[in-house]
Short mmCIF file of the C-alpha atoms (twelve columns), coordinates in Angstrom:
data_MODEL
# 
_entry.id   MODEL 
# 
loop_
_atom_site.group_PDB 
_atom_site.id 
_atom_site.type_symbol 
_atom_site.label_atom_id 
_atom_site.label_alt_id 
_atom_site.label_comp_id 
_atom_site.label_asym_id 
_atom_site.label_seq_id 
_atom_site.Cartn_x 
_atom_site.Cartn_y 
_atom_site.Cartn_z 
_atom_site.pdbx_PDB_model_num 
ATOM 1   C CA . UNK A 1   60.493 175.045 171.675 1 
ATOM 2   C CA . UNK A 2   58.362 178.666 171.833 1 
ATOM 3   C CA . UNK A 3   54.908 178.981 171.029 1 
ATOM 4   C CA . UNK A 4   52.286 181.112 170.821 1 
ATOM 5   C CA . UNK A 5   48.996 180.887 172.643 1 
ATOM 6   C CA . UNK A 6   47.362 180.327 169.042 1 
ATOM 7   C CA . UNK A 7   49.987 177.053 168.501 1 
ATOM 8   C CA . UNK A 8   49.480 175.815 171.935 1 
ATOM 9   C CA . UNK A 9   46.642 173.180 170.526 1 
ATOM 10  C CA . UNK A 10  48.960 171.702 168.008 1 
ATOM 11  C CA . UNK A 11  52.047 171.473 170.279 1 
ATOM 12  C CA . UNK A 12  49.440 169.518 172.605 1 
ATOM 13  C CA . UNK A 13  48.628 167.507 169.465 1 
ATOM 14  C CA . UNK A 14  52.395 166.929 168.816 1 
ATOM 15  C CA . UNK A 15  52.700 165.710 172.351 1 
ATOM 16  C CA . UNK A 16  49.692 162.956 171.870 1 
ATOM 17  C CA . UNK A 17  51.497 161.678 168.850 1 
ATOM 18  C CA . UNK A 18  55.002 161.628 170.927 1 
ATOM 19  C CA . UNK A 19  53.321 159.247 173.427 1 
ATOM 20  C CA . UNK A 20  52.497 156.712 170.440 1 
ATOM 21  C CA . UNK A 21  55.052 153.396 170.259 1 
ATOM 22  C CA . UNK A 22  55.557 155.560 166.729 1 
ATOM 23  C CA . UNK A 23  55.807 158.780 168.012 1 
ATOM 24  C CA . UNK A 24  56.640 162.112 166.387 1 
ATOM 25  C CA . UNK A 25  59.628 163.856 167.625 1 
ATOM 26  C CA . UNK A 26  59.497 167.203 168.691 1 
ATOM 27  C CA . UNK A 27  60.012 169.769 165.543 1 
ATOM 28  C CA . UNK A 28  58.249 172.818 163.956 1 
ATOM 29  C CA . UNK A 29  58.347 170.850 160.831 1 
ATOM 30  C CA . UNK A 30  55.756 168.405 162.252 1 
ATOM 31  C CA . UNK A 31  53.700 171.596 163.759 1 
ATOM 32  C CA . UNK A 32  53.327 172.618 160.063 1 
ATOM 33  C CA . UNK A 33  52.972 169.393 159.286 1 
ATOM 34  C CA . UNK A 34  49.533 169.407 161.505 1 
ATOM 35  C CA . UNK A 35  48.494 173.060 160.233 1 
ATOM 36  C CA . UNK A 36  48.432 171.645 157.009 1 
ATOM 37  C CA . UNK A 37  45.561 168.900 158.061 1 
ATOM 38  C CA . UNK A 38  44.003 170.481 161.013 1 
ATOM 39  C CA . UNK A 39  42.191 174.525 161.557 1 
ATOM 40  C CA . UNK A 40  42.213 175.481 164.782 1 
ATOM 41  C CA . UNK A 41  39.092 174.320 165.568 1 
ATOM 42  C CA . UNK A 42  39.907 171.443 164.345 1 
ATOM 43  C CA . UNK A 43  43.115 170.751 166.153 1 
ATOM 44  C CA . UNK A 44  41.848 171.526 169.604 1 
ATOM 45  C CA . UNK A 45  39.209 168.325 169.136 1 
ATOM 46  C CA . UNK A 46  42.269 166.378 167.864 1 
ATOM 47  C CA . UNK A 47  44.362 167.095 170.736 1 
ATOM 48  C CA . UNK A 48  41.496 165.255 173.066 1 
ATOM 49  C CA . UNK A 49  41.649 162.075 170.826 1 
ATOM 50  C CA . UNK A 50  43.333 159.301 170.931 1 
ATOM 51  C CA . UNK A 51  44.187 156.242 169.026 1 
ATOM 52  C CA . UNK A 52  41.757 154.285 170.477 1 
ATOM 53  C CA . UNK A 53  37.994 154.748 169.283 1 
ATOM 54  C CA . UNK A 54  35.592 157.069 171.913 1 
ATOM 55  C CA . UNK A 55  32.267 158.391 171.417 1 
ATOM 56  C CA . UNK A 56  32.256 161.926 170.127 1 
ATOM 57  C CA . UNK A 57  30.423 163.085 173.028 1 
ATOM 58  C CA . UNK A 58  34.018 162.094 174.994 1 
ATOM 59  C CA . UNK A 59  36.195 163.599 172.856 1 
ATOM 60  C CA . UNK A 60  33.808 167.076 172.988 1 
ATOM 61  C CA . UNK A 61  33.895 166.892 177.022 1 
ATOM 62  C CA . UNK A 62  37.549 166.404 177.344 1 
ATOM 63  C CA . UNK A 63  37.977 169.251 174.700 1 
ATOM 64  C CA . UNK A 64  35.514 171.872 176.819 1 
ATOM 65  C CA . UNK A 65  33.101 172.386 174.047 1 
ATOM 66  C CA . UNK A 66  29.655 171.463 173.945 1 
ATOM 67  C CA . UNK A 67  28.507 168.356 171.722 1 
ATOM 68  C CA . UNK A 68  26.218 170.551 169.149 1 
ATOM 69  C CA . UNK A 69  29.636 172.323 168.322 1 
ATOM 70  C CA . UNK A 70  32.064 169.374 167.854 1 
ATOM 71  C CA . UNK A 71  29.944 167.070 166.009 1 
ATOM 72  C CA . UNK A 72  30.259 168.554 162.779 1 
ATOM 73  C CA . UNK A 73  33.700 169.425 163.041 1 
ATOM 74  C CA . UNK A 74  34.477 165.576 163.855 1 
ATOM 75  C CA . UNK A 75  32.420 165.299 160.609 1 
ATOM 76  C CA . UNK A 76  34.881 167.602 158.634 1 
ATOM 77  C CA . UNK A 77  38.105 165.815 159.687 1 
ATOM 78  C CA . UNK A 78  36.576 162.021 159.275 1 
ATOM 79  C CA . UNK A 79  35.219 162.859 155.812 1 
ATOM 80  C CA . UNK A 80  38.575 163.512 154.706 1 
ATOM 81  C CA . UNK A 81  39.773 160.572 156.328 1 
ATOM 82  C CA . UNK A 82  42.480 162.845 158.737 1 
ATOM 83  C CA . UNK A 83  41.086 160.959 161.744 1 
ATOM 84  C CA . UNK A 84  39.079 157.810 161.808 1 
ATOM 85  C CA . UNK A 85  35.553 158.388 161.740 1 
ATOM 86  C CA . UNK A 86  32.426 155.466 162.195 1 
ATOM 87  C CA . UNK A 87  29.035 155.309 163.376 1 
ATOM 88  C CA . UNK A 88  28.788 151.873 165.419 1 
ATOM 89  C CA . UNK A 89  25.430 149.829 164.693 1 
ATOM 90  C CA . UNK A 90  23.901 151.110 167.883 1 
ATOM 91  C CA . UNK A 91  23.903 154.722 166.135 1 
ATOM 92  C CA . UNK A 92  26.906 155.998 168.370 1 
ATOM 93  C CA . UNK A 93  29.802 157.774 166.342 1 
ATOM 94  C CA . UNK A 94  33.674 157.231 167.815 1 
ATOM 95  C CA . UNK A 95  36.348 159.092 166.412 1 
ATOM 96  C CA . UNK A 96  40.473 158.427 166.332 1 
ATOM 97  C CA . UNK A 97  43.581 159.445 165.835 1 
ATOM 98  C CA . UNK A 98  45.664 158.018 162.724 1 
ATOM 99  C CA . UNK A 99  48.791 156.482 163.729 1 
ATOM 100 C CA . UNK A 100 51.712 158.820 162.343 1 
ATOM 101 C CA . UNK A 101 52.706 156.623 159.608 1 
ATOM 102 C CA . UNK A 102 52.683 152.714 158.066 1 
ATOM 103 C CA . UNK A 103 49.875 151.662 155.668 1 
ATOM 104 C CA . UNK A 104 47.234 154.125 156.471 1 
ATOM 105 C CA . UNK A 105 48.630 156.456 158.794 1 
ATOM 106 C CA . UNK A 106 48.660 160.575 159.253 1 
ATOM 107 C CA . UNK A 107 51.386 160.989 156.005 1 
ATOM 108 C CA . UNK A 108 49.643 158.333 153.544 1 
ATOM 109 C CA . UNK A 109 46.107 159.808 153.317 1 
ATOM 110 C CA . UNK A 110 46.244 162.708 151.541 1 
ATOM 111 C CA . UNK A 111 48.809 161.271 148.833 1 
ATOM 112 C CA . UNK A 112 46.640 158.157 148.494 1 
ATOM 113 C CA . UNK A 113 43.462 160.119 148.420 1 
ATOM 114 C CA . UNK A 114 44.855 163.087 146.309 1 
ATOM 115 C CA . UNK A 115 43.568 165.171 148.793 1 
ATOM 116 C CA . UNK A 116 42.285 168.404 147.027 1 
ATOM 117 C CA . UNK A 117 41.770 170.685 150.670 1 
ATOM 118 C CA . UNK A 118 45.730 170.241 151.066 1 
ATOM 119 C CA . UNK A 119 48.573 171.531 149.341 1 
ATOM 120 C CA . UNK A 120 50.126 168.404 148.303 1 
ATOM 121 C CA . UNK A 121 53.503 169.843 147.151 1 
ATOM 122 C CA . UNK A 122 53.991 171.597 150.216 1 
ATOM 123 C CA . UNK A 123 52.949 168.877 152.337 1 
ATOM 124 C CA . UNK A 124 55.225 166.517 150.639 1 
ATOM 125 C CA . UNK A 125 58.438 168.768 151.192 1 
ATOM 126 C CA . UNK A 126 57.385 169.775 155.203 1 
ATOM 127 C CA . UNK A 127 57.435 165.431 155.515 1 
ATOM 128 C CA . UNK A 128 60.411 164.602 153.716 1 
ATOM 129 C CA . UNK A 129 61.768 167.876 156.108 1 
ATOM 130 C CA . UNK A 130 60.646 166.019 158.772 1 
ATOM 131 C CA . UNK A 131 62.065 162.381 157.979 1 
ATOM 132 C CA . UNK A 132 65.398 164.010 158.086 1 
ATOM 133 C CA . UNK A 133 64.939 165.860 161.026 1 
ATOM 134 C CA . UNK A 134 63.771 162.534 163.155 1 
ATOM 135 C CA . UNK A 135 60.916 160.618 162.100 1 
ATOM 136 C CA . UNK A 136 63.173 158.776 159.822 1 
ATOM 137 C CA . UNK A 137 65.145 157.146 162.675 1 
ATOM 138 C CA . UNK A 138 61.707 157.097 164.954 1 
ATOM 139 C CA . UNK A 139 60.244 154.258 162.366 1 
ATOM 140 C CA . UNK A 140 63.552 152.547 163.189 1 
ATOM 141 C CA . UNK A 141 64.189 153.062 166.677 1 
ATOM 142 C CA . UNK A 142 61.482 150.614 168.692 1 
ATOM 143 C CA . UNK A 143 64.294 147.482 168.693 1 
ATOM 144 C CA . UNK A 144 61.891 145.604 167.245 1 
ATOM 145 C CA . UNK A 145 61.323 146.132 163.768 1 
ATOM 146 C CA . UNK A 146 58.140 147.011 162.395 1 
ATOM 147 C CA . UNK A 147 58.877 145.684 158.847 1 
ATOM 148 C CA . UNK A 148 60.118 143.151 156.950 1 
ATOM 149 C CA . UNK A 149 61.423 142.463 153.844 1 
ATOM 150 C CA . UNK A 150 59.906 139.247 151.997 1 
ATOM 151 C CA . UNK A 151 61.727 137.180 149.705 1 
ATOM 152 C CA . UNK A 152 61.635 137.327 146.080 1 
ATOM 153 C CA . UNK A 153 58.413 135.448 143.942 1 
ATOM 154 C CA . UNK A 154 61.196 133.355 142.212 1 
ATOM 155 C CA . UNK A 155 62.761 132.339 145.948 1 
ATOM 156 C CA . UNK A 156 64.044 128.440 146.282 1 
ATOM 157 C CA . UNK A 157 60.770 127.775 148.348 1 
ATOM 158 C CA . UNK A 158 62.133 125.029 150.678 1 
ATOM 159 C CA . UNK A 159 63.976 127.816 152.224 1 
ATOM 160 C CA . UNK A 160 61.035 130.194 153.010 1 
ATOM 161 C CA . UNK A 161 58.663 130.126 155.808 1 
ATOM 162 C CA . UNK A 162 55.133 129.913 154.443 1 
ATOM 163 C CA . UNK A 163 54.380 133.001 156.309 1 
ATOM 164 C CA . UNK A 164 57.391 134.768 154.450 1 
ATOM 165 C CA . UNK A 165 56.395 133.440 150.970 1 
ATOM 166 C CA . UNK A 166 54.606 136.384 148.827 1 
ATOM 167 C CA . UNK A 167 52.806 134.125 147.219 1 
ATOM 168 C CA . UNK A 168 51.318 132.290 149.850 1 
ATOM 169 C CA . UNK A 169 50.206 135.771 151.542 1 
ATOM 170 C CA . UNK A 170 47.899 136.313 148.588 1 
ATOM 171 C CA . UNK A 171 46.698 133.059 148.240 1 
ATOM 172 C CA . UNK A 172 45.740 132.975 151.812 1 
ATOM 173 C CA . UNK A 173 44.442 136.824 152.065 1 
ATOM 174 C CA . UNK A 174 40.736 137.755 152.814 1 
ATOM 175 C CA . UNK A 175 40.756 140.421 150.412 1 
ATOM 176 C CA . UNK A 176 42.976 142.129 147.934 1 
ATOM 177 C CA . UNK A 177 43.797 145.483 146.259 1 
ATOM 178 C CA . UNK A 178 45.991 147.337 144.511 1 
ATOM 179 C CA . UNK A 179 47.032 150.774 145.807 1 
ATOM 180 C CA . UNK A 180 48.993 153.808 144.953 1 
ATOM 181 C CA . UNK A 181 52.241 154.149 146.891 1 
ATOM 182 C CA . UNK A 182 51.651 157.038 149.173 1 
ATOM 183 C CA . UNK A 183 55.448 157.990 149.479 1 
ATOM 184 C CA . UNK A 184 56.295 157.902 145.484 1 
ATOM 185 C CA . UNK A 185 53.075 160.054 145.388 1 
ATOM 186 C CA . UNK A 186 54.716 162.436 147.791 1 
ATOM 187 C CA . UNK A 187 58.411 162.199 146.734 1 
ATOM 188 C CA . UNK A 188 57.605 163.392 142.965 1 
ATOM 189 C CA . UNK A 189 60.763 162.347 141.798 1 
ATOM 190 C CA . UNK A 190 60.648 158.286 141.310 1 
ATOM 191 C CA . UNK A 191 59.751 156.924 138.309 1 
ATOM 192 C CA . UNK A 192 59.223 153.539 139.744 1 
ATOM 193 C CA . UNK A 193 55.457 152.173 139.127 1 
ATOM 194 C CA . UNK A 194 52.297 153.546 141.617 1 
ATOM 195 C CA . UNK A 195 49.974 151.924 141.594 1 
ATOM 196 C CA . UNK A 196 51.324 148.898 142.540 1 
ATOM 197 C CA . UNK A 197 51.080 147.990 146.498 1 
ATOM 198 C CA . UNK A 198 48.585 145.075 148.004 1 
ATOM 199 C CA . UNK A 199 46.460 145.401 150.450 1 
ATOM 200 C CA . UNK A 200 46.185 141.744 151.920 1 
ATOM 201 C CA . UNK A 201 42.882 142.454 154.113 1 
ATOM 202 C CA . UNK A 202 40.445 145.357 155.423 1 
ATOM 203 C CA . UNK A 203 42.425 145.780 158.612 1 
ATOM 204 C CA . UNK A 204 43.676 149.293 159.236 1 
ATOM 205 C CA . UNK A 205 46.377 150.442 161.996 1 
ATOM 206 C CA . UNK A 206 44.812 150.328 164.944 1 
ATOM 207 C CA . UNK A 207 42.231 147.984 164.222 1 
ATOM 208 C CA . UNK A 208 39.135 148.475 162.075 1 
ATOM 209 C CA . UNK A 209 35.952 149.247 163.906 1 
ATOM 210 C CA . UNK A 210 32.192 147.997 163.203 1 
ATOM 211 C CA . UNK A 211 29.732 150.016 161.668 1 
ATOM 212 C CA . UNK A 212 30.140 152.385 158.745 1 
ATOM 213 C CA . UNK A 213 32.845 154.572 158.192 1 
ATOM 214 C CA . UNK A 214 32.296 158.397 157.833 1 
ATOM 215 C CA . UNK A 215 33.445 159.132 155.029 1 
ATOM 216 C CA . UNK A 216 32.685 161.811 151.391 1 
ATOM 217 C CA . UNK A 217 31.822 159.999 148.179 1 
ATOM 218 C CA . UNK A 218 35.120 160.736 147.165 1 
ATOM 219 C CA . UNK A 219 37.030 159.242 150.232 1 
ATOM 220 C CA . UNK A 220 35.054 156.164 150.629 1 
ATOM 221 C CA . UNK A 221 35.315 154.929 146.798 1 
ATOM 222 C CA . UNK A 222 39.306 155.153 147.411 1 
ATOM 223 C CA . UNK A 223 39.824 154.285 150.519 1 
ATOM 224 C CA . UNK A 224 40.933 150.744 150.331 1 
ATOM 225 C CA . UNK A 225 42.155 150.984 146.603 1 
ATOM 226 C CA . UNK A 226 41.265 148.957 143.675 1 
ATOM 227 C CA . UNK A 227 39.810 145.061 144.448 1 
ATOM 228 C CA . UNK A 228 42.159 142.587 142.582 1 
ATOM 229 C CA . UNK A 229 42.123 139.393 141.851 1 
ATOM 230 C CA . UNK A 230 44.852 136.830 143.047 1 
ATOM 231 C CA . UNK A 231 46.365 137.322 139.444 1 
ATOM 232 C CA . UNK A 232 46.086 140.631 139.788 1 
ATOM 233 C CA . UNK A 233 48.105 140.638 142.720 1 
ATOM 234 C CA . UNK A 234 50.857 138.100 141.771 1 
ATOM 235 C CA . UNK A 235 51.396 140.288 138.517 1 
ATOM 236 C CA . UNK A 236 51.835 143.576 140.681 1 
ATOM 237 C CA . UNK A 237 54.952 140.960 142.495 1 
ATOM 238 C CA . UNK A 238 56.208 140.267 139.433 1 
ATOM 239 C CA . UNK A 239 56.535 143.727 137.722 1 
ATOM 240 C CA . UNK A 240 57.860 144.834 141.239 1 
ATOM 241 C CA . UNK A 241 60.508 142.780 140.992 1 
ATOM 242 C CA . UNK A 242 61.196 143.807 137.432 1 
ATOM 243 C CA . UNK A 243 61.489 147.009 138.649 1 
ATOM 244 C CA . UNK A 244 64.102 146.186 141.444 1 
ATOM 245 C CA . UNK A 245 61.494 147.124 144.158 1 
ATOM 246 C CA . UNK A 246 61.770 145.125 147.476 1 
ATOM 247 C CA . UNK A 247 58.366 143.521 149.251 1 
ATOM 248 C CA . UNK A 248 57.765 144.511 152.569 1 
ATOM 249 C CA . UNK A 249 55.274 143.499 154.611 1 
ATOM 250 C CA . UNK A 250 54.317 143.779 158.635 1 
ATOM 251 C CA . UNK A 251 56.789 142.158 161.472 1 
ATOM 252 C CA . UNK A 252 54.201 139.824 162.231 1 
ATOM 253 C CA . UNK A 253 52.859 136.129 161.342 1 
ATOM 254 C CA . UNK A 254 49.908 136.879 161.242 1 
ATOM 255 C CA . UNK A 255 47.302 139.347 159.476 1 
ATOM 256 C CA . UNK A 256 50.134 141.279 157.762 1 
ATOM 257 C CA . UNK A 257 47.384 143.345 156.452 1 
ATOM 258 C CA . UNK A 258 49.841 144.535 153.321 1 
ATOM 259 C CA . UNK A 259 52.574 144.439 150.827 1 
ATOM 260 C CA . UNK A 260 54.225 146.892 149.648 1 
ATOM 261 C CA . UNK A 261 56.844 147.076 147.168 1 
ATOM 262 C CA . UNK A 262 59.187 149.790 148.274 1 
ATOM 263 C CA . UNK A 263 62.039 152.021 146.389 1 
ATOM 264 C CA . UNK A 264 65.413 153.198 147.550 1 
ATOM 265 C CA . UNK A 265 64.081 156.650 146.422 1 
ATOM 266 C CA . UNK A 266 60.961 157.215 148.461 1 
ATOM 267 C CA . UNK A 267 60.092 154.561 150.803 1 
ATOM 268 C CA . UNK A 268 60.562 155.857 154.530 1 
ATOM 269 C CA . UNK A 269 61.482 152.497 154.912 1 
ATOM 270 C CA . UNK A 270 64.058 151.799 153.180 1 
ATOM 271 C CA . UNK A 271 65.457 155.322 153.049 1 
ATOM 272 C CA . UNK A 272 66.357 154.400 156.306 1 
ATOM 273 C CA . UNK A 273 68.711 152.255 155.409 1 
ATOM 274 C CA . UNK A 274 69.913 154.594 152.091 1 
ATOM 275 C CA . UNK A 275 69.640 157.831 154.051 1 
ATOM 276 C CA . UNK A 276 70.436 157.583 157.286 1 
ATOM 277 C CA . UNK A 277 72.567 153.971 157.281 1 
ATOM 278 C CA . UNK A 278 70.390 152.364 159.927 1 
ATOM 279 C CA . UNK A 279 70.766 148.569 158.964 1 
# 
């Protein structure tokens, strides 16, 4: 792949993603992709994150500018939630990359958020670009899957596992909310229902950090969705099912941190098994 001495920081940015267990294949797709969230200035702190929380003054040193001049623009990117921003109790701010994609990765914030600095239209069409062009099969090609489908509310319980019963994930989760579906947002063209995915806890890819997040007004009213009640929740199941959309949750026991009820239209899920026949 060329580049020009101006792209060089996103290609390095590219490459930090690529190293991720959910990497981003190498495209120009995903280079736009990046243009469309980061300025150059921006993009050259990026490329000296990672996905693990630092002090800004760490991230400035391993980019070669001073601390005065990356503060701010660490500022910028948190407060529209395109990296992880917090300041720790102590007073000391760390910063992070987003994981590319699942819950609340790169691709879901700006749909979620209705990000007005992006265009959302074009942003939309360079990802679904993308899926085709390899991130589709790179959610899918770890051997172990990251995802699972959970049975039906009206399942013959004796033959589910408590910890694959939708019903017992909200009864048992710390916290719930409702949340719009980040891929029908981008994909434009499903008329299946929004606002409709749970959020089973506060926990974020990657882990969520102590301290307060660094966020706008905006961005921090949003960014964990509406707060439902259990009924609230179990009524978003139901008229998910009604709608033929599948639950999927995390490949773990534990801390599953979501549902989400997923189309055959949208969902980078399960457009990997429509799209691209990966079963």
């Amino acid at each position: 792949m060329t580049q020009s001495s101006k792209d060089k920081p996103y290609h390095d940015l590219q490459k930090v993603y690529a190293r991720h267990p959910v990497g981003a294949p190498e495209s120009e797709t995903f280079i736009e992709i990046l243009k469309c969230y980061f300025d150059p200035d921006e993009v050259r702190l990026a490329a000296a994150m990672s996905f693990e929380p630092e002090p800004e003054e760490v991230i400035a040193r391993r980019a070669g500018v001073s601390l005065d001049e990356a503060a701010p623009i660490l500022t910028k990117m948190a407060e529209r939630l395109f990296v992880r921003g917090f300041r720790r109790p102590d007073g000391v701010r760390t910063f992070r990359l987003h994981i590319l994609a699942l819950g609340a990765g790169l691709f879901e914030g700006p749909f979620s958020m209705r990000e007005s600095s992006v265009d959302l239209e074009r942003l939309a069409d360079l990802w679904d670009k993308y899926y085709a062009e390899g991130m589709g099969r790179e959610l899918h090609g770890s051997g172990i899957s990251l995802i699972r489908a959970v049975p039906t509310v009206k399942s013959v319980k004796e033959n589910v596992l408590p910890h694959e019963d939708a019903l017992q994930l909200v009864k048992k989760a710390p916290m719930l909310t409702l949340n719009p579906c980040a891929c029908r947002v981008a994909n434009r063209r499903c008329d299946d229902p929004v606002e409709i995915c749970i959020g089973l806890s506060a926990a974020v890819p990657g882990g969520e950090e102590p301290g307060e997040p660094l966020l706008d007004h905006h961005h921090a009213a949003t960014l964990r969705g509406r707060l439902a009640s259990a009924d609230e929740a179990v009524d978003a199941l139901e008229r998910a099912e009604e709608a033929g959309l599948v639950h999927i949750t995390m490949n773990v026991k534990d801390d599953p941190w979501f549902i989400c009820n997923c189309c055959r239209h949208a969902c980078g899920l399960l457009r990997g098994v429509t799209d691209l026949g990966i079963t």
